[in-house]
C-alpha positions as CSV (number, residue, x, y, z in Angstrom):
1,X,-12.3,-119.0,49.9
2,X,-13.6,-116.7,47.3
3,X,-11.5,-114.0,45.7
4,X,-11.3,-110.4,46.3
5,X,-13.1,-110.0,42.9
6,X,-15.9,-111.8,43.8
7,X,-16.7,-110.3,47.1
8,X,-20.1,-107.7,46.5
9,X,-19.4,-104.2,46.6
10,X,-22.8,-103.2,47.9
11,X,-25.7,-104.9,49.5
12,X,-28.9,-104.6,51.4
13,X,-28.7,-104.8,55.1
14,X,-32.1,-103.7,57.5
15,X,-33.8,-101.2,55.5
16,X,-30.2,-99.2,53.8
17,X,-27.7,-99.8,51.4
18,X,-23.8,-100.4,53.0
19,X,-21.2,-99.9,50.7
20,X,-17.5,-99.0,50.6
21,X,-16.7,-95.2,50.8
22,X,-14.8,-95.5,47.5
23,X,-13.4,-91.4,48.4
24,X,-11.4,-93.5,51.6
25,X,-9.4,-95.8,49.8
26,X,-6.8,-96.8,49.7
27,X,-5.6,-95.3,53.1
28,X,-9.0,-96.5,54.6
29,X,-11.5,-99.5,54.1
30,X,-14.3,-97.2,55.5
31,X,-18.2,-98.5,55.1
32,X,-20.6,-96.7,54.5
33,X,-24.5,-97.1,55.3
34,X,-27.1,-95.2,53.0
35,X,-30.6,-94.7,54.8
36,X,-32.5,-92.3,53.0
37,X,-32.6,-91.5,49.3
38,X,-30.9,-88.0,50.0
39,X,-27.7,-90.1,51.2
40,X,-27.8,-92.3,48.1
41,X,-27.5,-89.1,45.9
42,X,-24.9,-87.4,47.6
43,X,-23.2,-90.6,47.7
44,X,-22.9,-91.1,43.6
45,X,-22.5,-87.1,43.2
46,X,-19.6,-87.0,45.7
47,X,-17.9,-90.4,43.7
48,X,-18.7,-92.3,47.4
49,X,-20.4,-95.0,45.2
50,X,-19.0,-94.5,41.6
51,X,-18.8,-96.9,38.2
52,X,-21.5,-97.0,35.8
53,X,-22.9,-100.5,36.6
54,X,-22.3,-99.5,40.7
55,X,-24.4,-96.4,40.8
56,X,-27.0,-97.5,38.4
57,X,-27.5,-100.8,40.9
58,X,-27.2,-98.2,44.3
59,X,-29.9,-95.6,42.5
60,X,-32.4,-99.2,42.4
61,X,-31.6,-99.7,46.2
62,X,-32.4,-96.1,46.3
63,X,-36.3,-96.5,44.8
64,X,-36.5,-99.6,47.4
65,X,-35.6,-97.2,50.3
66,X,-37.9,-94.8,48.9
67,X,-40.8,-97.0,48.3
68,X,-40.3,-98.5,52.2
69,X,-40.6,-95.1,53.1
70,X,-44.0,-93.5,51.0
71,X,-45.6,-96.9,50.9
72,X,-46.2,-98.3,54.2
73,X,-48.3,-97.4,56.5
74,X,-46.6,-95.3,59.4
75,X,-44.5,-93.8,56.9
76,X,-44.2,-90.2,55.3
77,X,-46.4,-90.6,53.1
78,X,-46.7,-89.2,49.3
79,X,-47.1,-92.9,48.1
80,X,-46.1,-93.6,44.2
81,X,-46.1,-89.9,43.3
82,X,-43.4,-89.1,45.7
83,X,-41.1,-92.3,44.7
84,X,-41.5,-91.3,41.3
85,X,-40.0,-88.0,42.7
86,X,-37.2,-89.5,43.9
87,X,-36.4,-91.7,41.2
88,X,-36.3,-88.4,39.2
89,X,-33.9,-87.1,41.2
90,X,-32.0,-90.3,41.6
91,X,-31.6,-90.8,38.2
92,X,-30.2,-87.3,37.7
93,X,-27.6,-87.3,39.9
94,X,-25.2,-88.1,37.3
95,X,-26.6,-87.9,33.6
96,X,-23.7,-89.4,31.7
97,X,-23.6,-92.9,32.5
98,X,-26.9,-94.4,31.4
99,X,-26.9,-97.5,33.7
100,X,-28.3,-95.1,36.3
101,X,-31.9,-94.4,34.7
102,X,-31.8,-97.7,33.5
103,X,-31.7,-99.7,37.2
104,X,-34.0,-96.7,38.5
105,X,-36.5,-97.3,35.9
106,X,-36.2,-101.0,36.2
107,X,-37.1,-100.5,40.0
108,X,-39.9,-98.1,39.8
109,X,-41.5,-100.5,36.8
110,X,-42.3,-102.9,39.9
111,X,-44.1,-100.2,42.1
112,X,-47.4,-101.0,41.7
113,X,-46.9,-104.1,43.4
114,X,-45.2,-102.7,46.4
115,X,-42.0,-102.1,48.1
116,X,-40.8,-105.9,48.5
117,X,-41.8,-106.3,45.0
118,X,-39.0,-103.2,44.1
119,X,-36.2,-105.0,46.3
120,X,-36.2,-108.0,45.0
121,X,-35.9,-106.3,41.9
122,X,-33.0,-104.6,43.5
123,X,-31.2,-107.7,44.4
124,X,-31.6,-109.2,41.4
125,X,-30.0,-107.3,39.2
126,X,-27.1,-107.3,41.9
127,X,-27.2,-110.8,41.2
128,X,-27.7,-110.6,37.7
129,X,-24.4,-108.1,37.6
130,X,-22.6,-110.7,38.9
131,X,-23.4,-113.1,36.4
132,X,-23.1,-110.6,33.1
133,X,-19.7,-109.6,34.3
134,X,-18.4,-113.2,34.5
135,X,-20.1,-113.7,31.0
136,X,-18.2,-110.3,29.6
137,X,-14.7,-111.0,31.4
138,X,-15.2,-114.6,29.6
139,X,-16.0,-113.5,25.9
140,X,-12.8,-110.1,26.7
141,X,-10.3,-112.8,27.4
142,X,-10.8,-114.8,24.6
143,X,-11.0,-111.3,22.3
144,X,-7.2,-110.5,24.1
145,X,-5.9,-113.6,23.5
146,X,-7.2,-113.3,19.8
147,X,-5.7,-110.1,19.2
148,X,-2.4,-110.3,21.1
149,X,0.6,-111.8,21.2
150,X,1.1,-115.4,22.6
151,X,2.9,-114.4,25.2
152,X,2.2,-113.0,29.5
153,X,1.2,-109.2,28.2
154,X,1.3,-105.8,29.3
155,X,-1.8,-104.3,29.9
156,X,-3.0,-100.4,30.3
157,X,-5.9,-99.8,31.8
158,X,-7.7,-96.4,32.3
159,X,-10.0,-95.7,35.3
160,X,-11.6,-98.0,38.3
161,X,-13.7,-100.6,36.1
162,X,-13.4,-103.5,38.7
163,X,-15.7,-105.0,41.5
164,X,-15.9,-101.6,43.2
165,X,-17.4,-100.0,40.1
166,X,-19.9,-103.3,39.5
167,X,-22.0,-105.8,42.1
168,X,-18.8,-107.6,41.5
169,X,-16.1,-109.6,39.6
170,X,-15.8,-106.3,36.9
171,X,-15.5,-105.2,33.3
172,X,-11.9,-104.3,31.8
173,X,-10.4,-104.8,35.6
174,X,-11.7,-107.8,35.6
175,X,-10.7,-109.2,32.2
176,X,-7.0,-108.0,33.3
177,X,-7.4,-110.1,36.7
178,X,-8.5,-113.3,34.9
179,X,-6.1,-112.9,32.6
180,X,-3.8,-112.7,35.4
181,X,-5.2,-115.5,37.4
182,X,-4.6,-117.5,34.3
183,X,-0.7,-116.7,34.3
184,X,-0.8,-114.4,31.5
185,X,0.0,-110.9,32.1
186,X,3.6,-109.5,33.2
187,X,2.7,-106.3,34.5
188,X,-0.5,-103.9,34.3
189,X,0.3,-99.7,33.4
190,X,-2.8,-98.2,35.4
191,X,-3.3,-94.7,34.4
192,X,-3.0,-92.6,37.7
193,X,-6.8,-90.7,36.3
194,X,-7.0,-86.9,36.8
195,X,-8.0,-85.4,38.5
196,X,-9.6,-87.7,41.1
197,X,-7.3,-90.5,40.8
198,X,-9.8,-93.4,40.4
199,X,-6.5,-95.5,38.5
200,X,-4.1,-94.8,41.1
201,X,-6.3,-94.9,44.5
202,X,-9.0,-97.7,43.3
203,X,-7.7,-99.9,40.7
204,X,-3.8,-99.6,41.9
205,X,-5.8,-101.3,45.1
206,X,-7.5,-104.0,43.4
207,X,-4.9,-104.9,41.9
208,X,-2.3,-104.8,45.2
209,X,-5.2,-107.0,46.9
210,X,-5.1,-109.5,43.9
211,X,-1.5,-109.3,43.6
212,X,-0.7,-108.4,40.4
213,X,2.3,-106.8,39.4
214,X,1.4,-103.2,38.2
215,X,2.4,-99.4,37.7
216,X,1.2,-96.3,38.4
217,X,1.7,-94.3,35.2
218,X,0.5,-90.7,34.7
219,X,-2.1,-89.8,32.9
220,X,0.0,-87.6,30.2
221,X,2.6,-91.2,29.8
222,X,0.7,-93.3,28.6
223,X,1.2,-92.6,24.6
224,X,5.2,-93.1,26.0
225,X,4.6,-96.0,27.2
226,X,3.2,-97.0,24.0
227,X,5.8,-95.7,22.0
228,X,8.5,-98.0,24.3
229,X,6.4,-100.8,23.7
230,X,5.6,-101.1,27.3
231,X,1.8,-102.1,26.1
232,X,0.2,-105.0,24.2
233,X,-3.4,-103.8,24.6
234,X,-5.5,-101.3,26.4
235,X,-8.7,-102.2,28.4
236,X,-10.9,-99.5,29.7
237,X,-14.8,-99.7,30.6
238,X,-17.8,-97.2,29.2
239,X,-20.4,-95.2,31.1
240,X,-22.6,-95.4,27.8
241,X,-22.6,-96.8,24.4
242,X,-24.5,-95.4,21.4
243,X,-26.0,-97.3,18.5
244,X,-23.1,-96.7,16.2
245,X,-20.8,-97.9,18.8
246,X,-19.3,-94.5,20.0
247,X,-18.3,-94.8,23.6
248,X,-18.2,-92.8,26.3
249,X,-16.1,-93.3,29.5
250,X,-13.8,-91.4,31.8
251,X,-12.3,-88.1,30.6
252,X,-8.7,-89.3,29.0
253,X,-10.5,-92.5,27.2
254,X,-10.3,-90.8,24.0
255,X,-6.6,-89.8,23.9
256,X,-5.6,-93.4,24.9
257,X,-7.8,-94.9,21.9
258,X,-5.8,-92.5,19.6
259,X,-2.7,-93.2,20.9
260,X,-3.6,-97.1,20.8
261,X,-4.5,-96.2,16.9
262,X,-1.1,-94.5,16.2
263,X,0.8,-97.3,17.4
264,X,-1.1,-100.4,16.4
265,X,-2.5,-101.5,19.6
266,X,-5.9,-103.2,20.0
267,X,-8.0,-101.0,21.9
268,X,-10.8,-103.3,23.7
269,X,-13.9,-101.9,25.3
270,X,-15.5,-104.3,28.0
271,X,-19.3,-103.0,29.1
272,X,-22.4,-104.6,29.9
273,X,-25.3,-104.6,27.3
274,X,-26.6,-102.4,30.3
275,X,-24.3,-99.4,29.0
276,X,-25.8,-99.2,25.4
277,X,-27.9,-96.5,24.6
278,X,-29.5,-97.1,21.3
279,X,-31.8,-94.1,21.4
280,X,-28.7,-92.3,20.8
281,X,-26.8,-92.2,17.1
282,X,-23.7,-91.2,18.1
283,X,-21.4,-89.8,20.4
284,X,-23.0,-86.3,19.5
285,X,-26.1,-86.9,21.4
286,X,-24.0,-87.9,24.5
287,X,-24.5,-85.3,28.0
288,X,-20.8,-85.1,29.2
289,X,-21.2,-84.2,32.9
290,X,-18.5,-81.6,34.0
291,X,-17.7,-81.3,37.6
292,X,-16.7,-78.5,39.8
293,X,-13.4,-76.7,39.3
294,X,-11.8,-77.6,42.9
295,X,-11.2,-80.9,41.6
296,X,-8.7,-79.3,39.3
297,X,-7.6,-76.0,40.9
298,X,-6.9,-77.4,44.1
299,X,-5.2,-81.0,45.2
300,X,-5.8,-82.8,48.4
301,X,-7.6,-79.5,49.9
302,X,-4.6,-77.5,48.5
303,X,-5.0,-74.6,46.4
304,X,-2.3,-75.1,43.1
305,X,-3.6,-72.4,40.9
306,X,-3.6,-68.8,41.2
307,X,-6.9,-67.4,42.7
308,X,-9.8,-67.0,39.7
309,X,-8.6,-69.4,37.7
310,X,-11.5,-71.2,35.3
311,X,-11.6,-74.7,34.8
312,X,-12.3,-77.1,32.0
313,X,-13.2,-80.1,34.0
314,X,-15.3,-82.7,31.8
315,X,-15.9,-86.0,33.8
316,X,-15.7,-88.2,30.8
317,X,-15.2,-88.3,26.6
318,X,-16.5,-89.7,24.1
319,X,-14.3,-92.5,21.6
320,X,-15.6,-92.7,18.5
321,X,-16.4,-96.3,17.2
322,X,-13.4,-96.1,14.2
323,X,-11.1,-96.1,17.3
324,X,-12.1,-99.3,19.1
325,X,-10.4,-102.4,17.8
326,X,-13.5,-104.3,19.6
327,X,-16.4,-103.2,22.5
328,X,-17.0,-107.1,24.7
329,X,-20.3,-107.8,26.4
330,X,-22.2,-110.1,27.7
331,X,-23.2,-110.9,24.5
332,X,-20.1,-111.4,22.7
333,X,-17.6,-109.5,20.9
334,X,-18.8,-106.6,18.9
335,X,-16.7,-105.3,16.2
336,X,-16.4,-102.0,14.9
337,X,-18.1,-102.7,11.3
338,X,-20.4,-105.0,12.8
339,X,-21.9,-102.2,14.7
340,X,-21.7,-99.3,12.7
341,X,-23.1,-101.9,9.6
Protein backbone atom coordinates (compact mmCIF):
# COMPACT_ATOMS: atom_id res chain seq x y z
CA UNK A 1 0.00 0.00 0.00
CA UNK A 2 1.76 3.12 -1.00
CA UNK A 3 2.01 6.16 1.33
CA UNK A 4 0.14 9.27 1.49
CA UNK A 5 3.33 10.98 0.15
CA UNK A 6 3.45 9.09 -2.84
CA UNK A 7 -0.01 9.37 -4.00
CA UNK A 8 -0.05 12.18 -7.25
CA UNK A 9 -1.49 15.34 -6.55
CA UNK A 10 -2.70 15.96 -10.12
CA UNK A 11 -3.22 13.98 -13.14
CA UNK A 12 -4.74 13.68 -16.55
CA UNK A 13 -8.10 12.23 -16.79
CA UNK A 14 -10.35 12.59 -20.48
CA UNK A 15 -9.20 15.64 -21.88
CA UNK A 16 -8.82 17.96 -18.07
CA UNK A 17 -6.60 18.10 -15.37
CA UNK A 18 -8.32 16.77 -11.66
CA UNK A 19 -6.63 17.98 -8.76
CA UNK A 20 -7.31 18.62 -5.14
CA UNK A 21 -8.89 22.05 -4.30
CA UNK A 22 -5.98 22.84 -2.04
CA UNK A 23 -8.50 26.29 -0.74
CA UNK A 24 -10.91 23.08 0.83
CA UNK A 25 -8.61 21.54 3.10
CA UNK A 26 -8.44 20.44 5.63
CA UNK A 27 -12.24 20.60 6.46
CA UNK A 28 -12.83 19.10 2.90
CA UNK A 29 -11.01 16.67 0.37
CA UNK A 30 -12.82 18.41 -2.55
CA UNK A 31 -11.60 17.57 -6.31
CA UNK A 32 -11.43 19.59 -8.63
CA UNK A 33 -11.56 19.13 -12.60
CA UNK A 34 -9.79 21.89 -14.92
CA UNK A 35 -11.26 21.86 -18.61
CA UNK A 36 -10.27 24.77 -20.19
CA UNK A 37 -7.15 26.90 -19.92
CA UNK A 38 -9.24 29.82 -18.27
CA UNK A 39 -9.99 27.28 -15.26
CA UNK A 40 -6.24 26.34 -14.98
CA UNK A 41 -5.43 30.11 -14.43
CA UNK A 42 -7.92 30.96 -12.00
CA UNK A 43 -6.99 27.86 -10.38
CA UNK A 44 -3.09 28.78 -9.54
CA UNK A 45 -4.18 32.62 -9.08
CA UNK A 46 -6.85 31.76 -6.51
CA UNK A 47 -4.03 29.18 -4.57
CA UNK A 48 -6.64 26.13 -5.83
CA UNK A 49 -3.43 24.49 -7.25
CA UNK A 50 -0.40 26.11 -5.42
CA UNK A 51 3.55 25.09 -4.89
CA UNK A 52 6.15 26.01 -7.21
CA UNK A 53 6.76 22.58 -8.75
CA UNK A 54 2.54 21.99 -8.67
CA UNK A 55 1.57 24.92 -10.70
CA UNK A 56 4.54 24.96 -12.99
CA UNK A 57 3.50 20.97 -13.88
CA UNK A 58 -0.71 22.20 -13.92
CA UNK A 59 0.40 25.35 -16.35
CA UNK A 60 2.02 22.22 -18.91
CA UNK A 61 -1.39 20.32 -18.53
CA UNK A 62 -2.77 23.70 -19.32
CA UNK A 63 -0.70 24.02 -23.01
CA UNK A 64 -2.01 20.24 -23.59
CA UNK A 65 -5.62 21.44 -23.03
CA UNK A 66 -4.92 24.23 -25.13
CA UNK A 67 -3.33 22.57 -27.95
CA UNK A 68 -6.40 19.71 -27.92
CA UNK A 69 -8.47 22.61 -28.36
CA UNK A 70 -6.71 25.05 -31.41
CA UNK A 71 -5.18 22.02 -33.04
CA UNK A 72 -7.66 19.54 -34.00
CA UNK A 73 -9.91 19.64 -36.35
CA UNK A 74 -13.48 20.44 -35.02
CA UNK A 75 -12.01 22.64 -32.63
CA UNK A 76 -11.88 26.53 -32.17
CA UNK A 77 -9.46 27.06 -34.03
CA UNK A 78 -6.38 29.74 -33.83
CA UNK A 79 -3.87 26.80 -34.12
CA UNK A 80 -0.13 27.42 -32.65
CA UNK A 81 -0.65 31.19 -32.57
CA UNK A 82 -3.45 30.95 -30.15
CA UNK A 83 -1.66 28.22 -27.79
CA UNK A 84 1.17 30.38 -27.77
CA UNK A 85 -1.40 32.89 -26.41
CA UNK A 86 -2.33 30.96 -23.77
CA UNK A 87 0.86 29.78 -22.61
CA UNK A 88 1.49 33.56 -22.28
CA UNK A 89 -1.12 33.93 -20.13
CA UNK A 90 -0.51 30.71 -18.29
CA UNK A 91 2.80 31.51 -17.51
CA UNK A 92 1.87 34.84 -16.03
CA UNK A 93 -0.51 33.95 -13.74
CA UNK A 94 1.90 34.01 -11.06
CA UNK A 95 5.43 35.61 -11.96
CA UNK A 96 7.43 34.66 -8.86
CA UNK A 97 7.92 31.15 -8.93
CA UNK A 98 9.90 30.29 -12.03
CA UNK A 99 8.81 26.61 -12.34
CA UNK A 100 5.74 28.01 -14.02
CA UNK A 101 7.32 29.36 -17.39
CA UNK A 102 9.65 26.76 -17.19
CA UNK A 103 6.98 23.56 -17.53
CA UNK A 104 4.94 26.01 -19.96
CA UNK A 105 7.83 26.46 -22.19
CA UNK A 106 8.83 22.92 -21.95
CA UNK A 107 5.28 22.09 -23.22
CA UNK A 108 4.90 24.53 -25.99
CA UNK A 109 8.72 23.43 -27.29
CA UNK A 110 6.76 20.15 -28.40
CA UNK A 111 3.97 21.93 -30.46
CA UNK A 112 4.98 21.48 -33.74
CA UNK A 113 4.49 18.01 -33.41
CA UNK A 114 1.01 18.11 -32.16
CA UNK A 115 -1.14 17.92 -29.11
CA UNK A 116 -0.23 14.22 -27.98
CA UNK A 117 3.22 15.12 -28.57
CA UNK A 118 2.62 18.19 -25.70
CA UNK A 119 0.96 15.60 -23.17
CA UNK A 120 3.21 13.28 -23.09
CA UNK A 121 5.45 15.90 -22.41
CA UNK A 122 3.05 16.84 -19.63
CA UNK A 123 3.15 13.52 -17.99
CA UNK A 124 6.53 13.19 -18.01
CA UNK A 125 7.65 15.64 -16.18
CA UNK A 126 4.83 14.56 -13.62
CA UNK A 127 6.75 11.55 -13.68
CA UNK A 128 10.00 12.99 -13.74
CA UNK A 129 8.79 15.21 -10.46
CA UNK A 130 8.32 12.24 -8.84
CA UNK A 131 11.62 10.96 -9.29
CA UNK A 132 13.68 14.43 -8.58
CA UNK A 133 11.84 14.71 -5.36
CA UNK A 134 12.91 11.23 -4.09
CA UNK A 135 16.41 12.12 -5.43
CA UNK A 136 16.29 15.64 -3.33
CA UNK A 137 14.57 14.19 -0.07
CA UNK A 138 17.53 11.58 -0.35
CA UNK A 139 20.63 13.96 -0.73
CA UNK A 140 18.30 16.68 2.35
CA UNK A 141 18.34 13.69 4.77
CA UNK A 142 21.70 12.89 4.62
CA UNK A 143 22.63 17.04 4.68
CA UNK A 144 20.25 16.96 8.23
CA UNK A 145 21.82 14.19 9.65
CA UNK A 146 25.26 15.80 8.82
CA UNK A 147 24.43 18.98 10.39
CA UNK A 148 22.42 17.94 13.38
CA UNK A 149 22.51 16.27 16.37
CA UNK A 150 22.52 12.43 16.62
CA UNK A 151 19.52 12.40 18.12
CA UNK A 152 15.11 12.19 16.89
CA UNK A 153 15.07 16.21 16.12
CA UNK A 154 12.78 18.95 16.06
CA UNK A 155 12.04 20.38 12.96
CA UNK A 156 10.33 23.90 11.73
CA UNK A 157 9.06 24.07 8.65
CA UNK A 158 7.55 27.16 6.90
CA UNK A 159 4.77 26.85 4.27
CA UNK A 160 3.04 23.68 2.24
CA UNK A 161 6.29 22.12 0.40
CA UNK A 162 4.87 18.49 0.35
CA UNK A 163 3.11 16.29 -2.24
CA UNK A 164 0.29 18.82 -2.66
CA UNK A 165 2.79 21.53 -3.77
CA UNK A 166 4.75 18.77 -6.17
CA UNK A 167 3.53 15.61 -8.60
CA UNK A 168 4.37 13.95 -5.39
CA UNK A 169 6.53 12.67 -2.45
CA UNK A 170 7.85 16.66 -1.76
CA UNK A 171 10.76 19.02 -1.07
CA UNK A 172 11.39 20.17 2.69
CA UNK A 173 7.95 18.23 3.75
CA UNK A 174 9.15 15.57 2.46
CA UNK A 175 12.63 15.41 3.83
CA UNK A 176 10.82 15.97 7.35
CA UNK A 177 8.44 12.76 6.53
CA UNK A 178 11.39 10.48 5.64
CA UNK A 179 13.07 11.58 8.30
CA UNK A 180 10.19 10.66 10.26
CA UNK A 181 9.52 7.37 8.60
CA UNK A 182 13.06 6.62 9.55
CA UNK A 183 12.32 7.17 13.47
CA UNK A 184 14.13 10.27 13.64
CA UNK A 185 12.18 13.28 14.46
CA UNK A 186 10.24 13.99 17.90
CA UNK A 187 7.97 16.54 16.85
CA UNK A 188 7.65 19.06 13.71
CA UNK A 189 6.92 23.22 14.63
CA UNK A 190 4.87 24.10 11.39
CA UNK A 191 4.59 27.74 11.02
CA UNK A 192 0.68 28.53 10.93
CA UNK A 193 1.78 30.94 7.34
CA UNK A 194 -0.02 34.31 7.10
CA UNK A 195 -2.05 35.15 5.95
CA UNK A 196 -3.48 32.15 3.95
CA UNK A 197 -2.46 29.52 6.29
CA UNK A 198 -0.80 27.14 3.80
CA UNK A 199 1.40 25.72 7.28
CA UNK A 200 -1.53 25.28 9.41
CA UNK A 201 -4.40 24.06 6.79
CA UNK A 202 -1.98 22.03 4.25
CA UNK A 203 1.06 20.87 5.80
CA UNK A 204 -0.59 20.51 9.54
CA UNK A 205 -2.70 17.87 7.12
CA UNK A 206 0.11 16.07 5.68
CA UNK A 207 1.54 15.59 8.39
CA UNK A 208 -1.92 14.43 10.59
CA UNK A 209 -2.32 11.87 7.45
CA UNK A 210 1.31 10.57 7.92
CA UNK A 211 1.10 10.76 11.50
CA UNK A 212 3.71 12.68 12.70
CA UNK A 213 3.65 14.39 15.85
CA UNK A 214 3.63 18.26 15.09
CA UNK A 215 2.60 21.89 16.27
CA UNK A 216 0.96 24.57 15.02
CA UNK A 217 3.13 27.58 15.88
CA UNK A 218 2.38 31.14 14.78
CA UNK A 219 4.00 32.81 12.45
CA UNK A 220 5.54 35.68 14.88
CA UNK A 221 6.87 32.37 17.45
CA UNK A 222 8.97 30.93 15.66
CA UNK A 223 12.33 33.00 16.72
CA UNK A 224 10.81 31.79 20.48
CA UNK A 225 10.83 28.69 19.67
CA UNK A 226 14.29 29.02 18.75
CA UNK A 227 15.31 30.80 21.56
CA UNK A 228 13.81 27.69 23.94
CA UNK A 229 15.56 25.37 21.92
CA UNK A 230 12.45 23.89 20.65
CA UNK A 231 14.32 23.56 16.98
CA UNK A 232 17.38 21.58 15.67
CA UNK A 233 16.92 22.74 12.00
CA UNK A 234 14.62 24.56 9.73
CA UNK A 235 13.39 23.20 6.36
CA UNK A 236 11.48 25.29 4.02
CA UNK A 237 11.18 25.02 0.00
CA UNK A 238 11.86 28.00 -2.77
CA UNK A 239 9.69 29.34 -5.56
CA UNK A 240 13.05 30.46 -7.33
CA UNK A 241 16.67 30.39 -6.90
CA UNK A 242 19.18 32.89 -8.40
CA UNK A 243 22.77 32.21 -9.54
CA UNK A 244 24.30 33.38 -6.46
CA UNK A 245 22.07 31.29 -4.51
CA UNK A 246 19.61 33.91 -3.11
CA UNK A 247 16.23 32.28 -2.59
CA UNK A 248 13.01 33.20 -2.77
CA UNK A 249 10.02 31.52 -1.13
CA UNK A 250 6.96 32.34 0.94
CA UNK A 251 6.65 35.74 2.61
CA UNK A 252 8.21 34.96 6.39
CA UNK A 253 11.20 32.76 4.81
CA UNK A 254 13.55 35.45 5.38
CA UNK A 255 12.82 36.23 9.04
CA UNK A 256 13.19 32.45 9.92
CA UNK A 257 16.66 32.30 8.04
CA UNK A 258 17.76 35.23 10.41
CA UNK A 259 16.41 33.93 13.25
CA UNK A 260 18.02 30.35 12.39
CA UNK A 261 21.48 32.65 11.94
CA UNK A 262 21.10 34.37 15.42
CA UNK A 263 20.76 31.16 17.12
CA UNK A 264 23.03 28.81 15.36
CA UNK A 265 20.62 26.67 13.52
CA UNK A 266 21.28 25.10 10.08
CA UNK A 267 18.98 26.58 7.81
CA UNK A 268 18.45 23.96 4.84
CA UNK A 269 16.78 24.83 1.55
CA UNK A 270 15.36 21.73 -0.37
CA UNK A 271 14.20 22.75 -4.31
CA UNK A 272 14.47 21.10 -7.47
CA UNK A 273 17.17 22.21 -10.08
CA UNK A 274 13.77 23.22 -11.71
CA UNK A 275 13.59 26.40 -9.25
CA UNK A 276 17.03 27.97 -10.22
CA UNK A 277 16.97 30.86 -12.25
CA UNK A 278 20.47 31.51 -13.40
CA UNK A 279 19.57 34.47 -15.62
CA UNK A 280 19.08 36.15 -12.47
CA UNK A 281 22.33 37.48 -10.17
CA UNK A 282 20.67 37.88 -7.18
CA UNK A 283 17.79 38.24 -5.15
CA UNK A 284 17.54 41.94 -6.68
CA UNK A 285 16.36 40.83 -9.98
CA UNK A 286 13.54 38.70 -8.30
CA UNK A 287 9.43 39.87 -9.15
CA UNK A 288 7.86 39.43 -5.67
CA UNK A 289 4.10 38.94 -6.46
CA UNK A 290 1.84 40.90 -3.88
CA UNK A 291 -1.68 39.85 -3.56
CA UNK A 292 -4.88 41.59 -2.79
CA UNK A 293 -5.40 43.24 0.49
CA UNK A 294 -8.58 41.08 1.71
CA UNK A 295 -6.25 38.47 2.36
CA UNK A 296 -4.96 40.57 5.16
CA UNK A 297 -7.73 43.10 6.12
CA UNK A 298 -10.30 40.61 6.38
CA UNK A 299 -10.23 36.76 7.89
CA UNK A 300 -12.41 33.89 6.94
CA UNK A 301 -14.80 36.52 4.95
CA UNK A 302 -14.64 38.79 8.13
CA UNK A 303 -13.67 42.22 8.02
CA UNK A 304 -10.73 42.86 11.12
CA UNK A 305 -9.49 46.17 10.08
CA UNK A 306 -11.06 49.46 10.06
CA UNK A 307 -12.63 50.35 6.61
CA UNK A 308 -9.73 52.01 4.13
CA UNK A 309 -7.13 50.38 5.56
CA UNK A 310 -3.88 49.71 2.96
CA UNK A 311 -2.13 46.69 2.84
CA UNK A 312 1.36 45.44 2.48
CA UNK A 313 0.74 41.96 1.38
CA UNK A 314 3.95 40.49 -0.48
CA UNK A 315 3.36 36.75 -1.38
CA UNK A 316 6.91 35.71 -0.83
CA UNK A 317 10.72 37.12 0.25
CA UNK A 318 13.79 36.76 -0.74
CA UNK A 319 16.84 35.00 1.72
CA UNK A 320 19.89 35.98 0.76
CA UNK A 321 22.47 33.13 0.12
CA UNK A 322 24.84 34.18 3.43
CA UNK A 323 21.78 32.94 5.38
CA UNK A 324 21.39 29.40 4.14
CA UNK A 325 23.50 26.91 5.92
CA UNK A 326 22.82 24.62 2.58
CA UNK A 327 20.16 24.74 -0.58
CA UNK A 328 19.56 20.38 -1.50
CA UNK A 329 18.63 19.33 -4.98
CA UNK A 330 18.40 16.80 -7.09
CA UNK A 331 21.80 17.24 -7.65
CA UNK A 332 23.27 17.24 -4.36
CA UNK A 333 24.01 19.56 -1.64
CA UNK A 334 24.89 23.03 -2.56
CA UNK A 335 26.72 25.03 -0.11
CA UNK A 336 26.68 28.62 0.31
CA UNK A 337 30.50 29.34 -0.90
CA UNK A 338 30.20 26.76 -3.43
CA UNK A 339 27.60 28.81 -5.09
CA UNK A 340 28.30 32.21 -4.65
CA UNK A 341 32.35 30.94 -5.66
Amino acid sequence: MSKPSDQPSLRWDDNAIVTLDQRALPHERRLLRLDTVDDVITAITTLAVRGAPSIGLAGALGVALSAYAHCLPGGTGGGQAAVRADARRLAAARPTAVNLAWAVERAVGRLADGPDAVLAEATAMIDEDRTVNRQMVAHAVRAVRDRCPQRPLRLLTHCNTGRLATAAVGTALGTILALADAGEVTEVLVDETRPLLQGARLTAWELAEAGVPHRVCIDSAAAAAMRQGLVDCVLVGADRITARGDVANKIGTYGLAIAAAHHGIPFIVVAPESSWDRSLADGRDIVIEERAADEVTSYGGVRTTPRGTRAYNPAFDVTPVSLITAIVSEHGVHHASEVTA
